[in-house]
N, C-alpha and C positions, 0 to 999 in steps of 0.2 A: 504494500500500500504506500508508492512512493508519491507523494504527491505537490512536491515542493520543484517547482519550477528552477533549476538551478544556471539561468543565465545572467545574474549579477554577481562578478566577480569579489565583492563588498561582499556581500552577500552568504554568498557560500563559503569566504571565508570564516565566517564567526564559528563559535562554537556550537555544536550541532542543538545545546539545550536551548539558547539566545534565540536561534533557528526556529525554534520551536513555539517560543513567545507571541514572536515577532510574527509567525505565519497564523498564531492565533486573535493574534489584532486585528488580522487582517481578514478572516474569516468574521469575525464579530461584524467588522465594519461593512463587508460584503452582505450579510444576511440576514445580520439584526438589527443594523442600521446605526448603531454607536456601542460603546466601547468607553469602560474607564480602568484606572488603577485598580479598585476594588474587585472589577472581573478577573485581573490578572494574580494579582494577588489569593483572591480564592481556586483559582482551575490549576494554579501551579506550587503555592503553598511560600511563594514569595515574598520577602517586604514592601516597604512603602519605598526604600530609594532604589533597590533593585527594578521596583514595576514602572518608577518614573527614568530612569535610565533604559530602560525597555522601550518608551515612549519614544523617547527623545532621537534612541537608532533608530526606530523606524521612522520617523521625520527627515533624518539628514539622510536616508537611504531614496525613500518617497515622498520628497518634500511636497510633491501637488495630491497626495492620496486624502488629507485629514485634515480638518479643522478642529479646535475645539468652541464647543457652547459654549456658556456662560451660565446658560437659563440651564440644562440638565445638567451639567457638571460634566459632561464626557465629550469624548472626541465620536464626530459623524464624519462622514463622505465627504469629500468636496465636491464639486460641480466639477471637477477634473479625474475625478477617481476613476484608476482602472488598476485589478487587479495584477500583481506586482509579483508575490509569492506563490497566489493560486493560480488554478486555472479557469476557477471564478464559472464552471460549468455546474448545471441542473447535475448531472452525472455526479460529479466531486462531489458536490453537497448531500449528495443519497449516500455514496458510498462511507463519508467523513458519519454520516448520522447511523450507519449500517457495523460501524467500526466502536460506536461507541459499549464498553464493559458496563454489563447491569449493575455492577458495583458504583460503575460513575453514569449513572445517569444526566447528571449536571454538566457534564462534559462534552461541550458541542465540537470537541476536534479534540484526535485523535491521532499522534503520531508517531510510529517507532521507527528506529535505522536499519534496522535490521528482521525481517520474518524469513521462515521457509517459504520452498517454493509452496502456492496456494493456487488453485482453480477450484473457482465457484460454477456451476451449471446456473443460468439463469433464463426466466423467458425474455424473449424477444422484446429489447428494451423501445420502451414508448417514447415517442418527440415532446418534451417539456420544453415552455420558453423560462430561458434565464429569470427575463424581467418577471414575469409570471409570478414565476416562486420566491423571486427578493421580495415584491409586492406583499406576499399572504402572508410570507413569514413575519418581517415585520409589522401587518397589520398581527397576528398572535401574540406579538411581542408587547406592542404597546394597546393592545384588546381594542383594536377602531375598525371597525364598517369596511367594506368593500364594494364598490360597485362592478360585478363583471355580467358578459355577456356568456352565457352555456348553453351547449348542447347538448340535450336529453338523447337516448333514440328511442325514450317513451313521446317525442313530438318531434313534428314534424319542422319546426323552423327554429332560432335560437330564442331564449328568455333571458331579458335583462334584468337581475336580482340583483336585492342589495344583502350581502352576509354576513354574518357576524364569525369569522376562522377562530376555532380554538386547539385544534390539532394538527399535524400531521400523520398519513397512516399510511404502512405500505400492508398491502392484503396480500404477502408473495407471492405477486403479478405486476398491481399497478400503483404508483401512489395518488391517495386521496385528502382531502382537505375535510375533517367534521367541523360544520359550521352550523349557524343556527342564519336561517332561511326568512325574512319578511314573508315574501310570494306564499308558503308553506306554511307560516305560522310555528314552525318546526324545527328539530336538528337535523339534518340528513348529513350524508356523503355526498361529494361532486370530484368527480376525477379529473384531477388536475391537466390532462392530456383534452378534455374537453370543453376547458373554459379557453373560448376563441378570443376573448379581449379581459381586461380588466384594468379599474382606476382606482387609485388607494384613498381615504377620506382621510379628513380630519374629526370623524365624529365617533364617539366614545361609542364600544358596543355595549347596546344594554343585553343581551346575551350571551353568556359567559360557558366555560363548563362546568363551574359549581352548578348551574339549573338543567346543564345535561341530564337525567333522570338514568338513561340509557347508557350514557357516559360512565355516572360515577358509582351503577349497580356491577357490583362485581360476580359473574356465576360459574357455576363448578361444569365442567362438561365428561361424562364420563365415557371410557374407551373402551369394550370388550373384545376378545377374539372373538371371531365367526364363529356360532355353534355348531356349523356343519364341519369344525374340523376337528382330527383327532385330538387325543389326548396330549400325544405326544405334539403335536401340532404345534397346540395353545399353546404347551408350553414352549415352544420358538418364541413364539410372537410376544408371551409374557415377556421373555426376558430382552426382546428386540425393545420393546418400548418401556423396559421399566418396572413391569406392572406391579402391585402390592397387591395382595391376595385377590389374583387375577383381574384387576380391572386399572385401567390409567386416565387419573383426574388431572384434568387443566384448567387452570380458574383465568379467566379472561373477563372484559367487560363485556357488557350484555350488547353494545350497540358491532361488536366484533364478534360474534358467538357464527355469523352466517360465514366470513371468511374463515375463520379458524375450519370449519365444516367442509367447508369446501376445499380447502387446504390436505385437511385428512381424506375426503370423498367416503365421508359416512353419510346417515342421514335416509332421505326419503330411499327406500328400497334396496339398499345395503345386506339384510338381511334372506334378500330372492338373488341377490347375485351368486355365483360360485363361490365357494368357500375359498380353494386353492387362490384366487384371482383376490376377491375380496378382501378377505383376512380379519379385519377387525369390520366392528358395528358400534354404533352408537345406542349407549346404554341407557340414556335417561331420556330420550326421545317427549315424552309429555310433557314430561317438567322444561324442556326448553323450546314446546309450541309454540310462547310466546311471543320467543323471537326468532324463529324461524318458518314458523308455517301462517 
């Protein structure tokens, strides 16, 4: 996961940890839209004159990347900014949030010098615009409206909604944005590969994920081997996923319970497919009607 642009010779000389700072600046300022000491300081475990000498090279290296506020206390974009470290791609930024340890979730970049060789299988990646997704992330950042233009292919032309973004989500396939919808009155999904336009507000959302219901229910999904397979069977697939006395729980949020499903390909009619082919079933099938059927 080498992601550090290494054509400033300034640059690549520092020390690979400074490297590291410094390309987190610059991430912050690409996708969150500002950046201060205190970010640096907490993601790296740094002081105060180390995170302000952190600033200051990236200034003399990028002197048109940054400004700083006044009114927020941190450095934003300039009207000149182009990335410098990164590659400032929709791709990088999936991958950088794809990298981050459940231990650090707080951690919006991720960088080591060194991994083994690694190949991921993935599907067939989708056309996301840059602008697109600096837009939403910082509209989640700072919890304000969005006006975009989307297309359903439950309708036939596009709708121009105003939303309120408070996640990102990738369904391993595609990524999605959970927002809460005017038009709908609702939270839905909208795939990010679908929204044809979009303009960022200046207006606070009154839609949060504290009011997500769907969001912030958290439910258990349970995993069985096929009962049309032997004994000896089950127990493969026991021990292939885990299981504790025979069955494998996944606790997810309730508004994710259809991708996770889909993910496994349990669910509707699982249980008439072949057993060999099949292999497991979904075990609690009623109890999660409600958000699946």
């Amino acid at each position: 996961m080498y992601i550090l642009c290494m054509h400033y010779k300034k640059y690549s000389n520092l020390k690979w940890e400074i490297r590291q700072r410094l390309a987190s600046i610059e991430a912050a300022l690409l996708w969150k839209g500002r950046v201060n000491r205190k970010d640096l300081k907490e993601l790296f475990g740094i002081g105060e004159i180390q995170a302000a000498k952190d600033f200051s090279k990236y200034h003399e290296l990028f002197p048109n990347n940054m400004v700083y506020d006044r009114i927020i206390k941190s450095h934003i974009p300039s009207d000149r900014f182009k990335p410098k470290v990164l590659k400032g791609t929709a791709e990088e930024f999936f991958r950088l949030l794809q990298s981050v340890p459940p231990s650090r979730p707080d951690a919006t970049i991720v960088l080591l010098n060194t991994l083994p060789s690694v190949e991921i299988v993935c599907p067939g990646e989708r056309s996301y615009e840059n602008k697109t997704l600096q837009i939403i992330n910082q509209a989640i950042c700072d919890r304000l409206k969005v006006v975009a233009q989307y297309q359903s292919m439950s309708t036939e032309v596009e709708a121009d909604l105003i939303l309120s973004p408070h996640a990102l989500v990738y369904n391993g396939f595609r990524w999605h944005i959970r927002a809460y919808s005017e038009k709908h009155e609702d939270y839905r999904d909208f795939l990010l590969a679908r929204i044809r336009s979009i303009l960022p507000t200046q207006d606070i959302a009154d839609q949060d994920a504290r009011s997500d219901s769907l969001w912030n229910e958290m439910v258990d999904i349970i995993i069985l081997p096929h009962p049309g397979l032997s004994a000896s069977q089950s127990r493969v697939i026991e021990g292939d996923y885990g299981m504790v006395d025979g069955a494998y729980k996944h606790t997810t949020r309730g508004a994710l319970v259809g991708y996770f499903l889909q993910l496994m390909k349990v669910g509707i009619g699982d249980k008439e497919r072949e057993a060999r082919v099949q292999q497991i079933i979904l075990g609690n099938r009623e109890e999660l009607s409600p958000y699946i059927f």
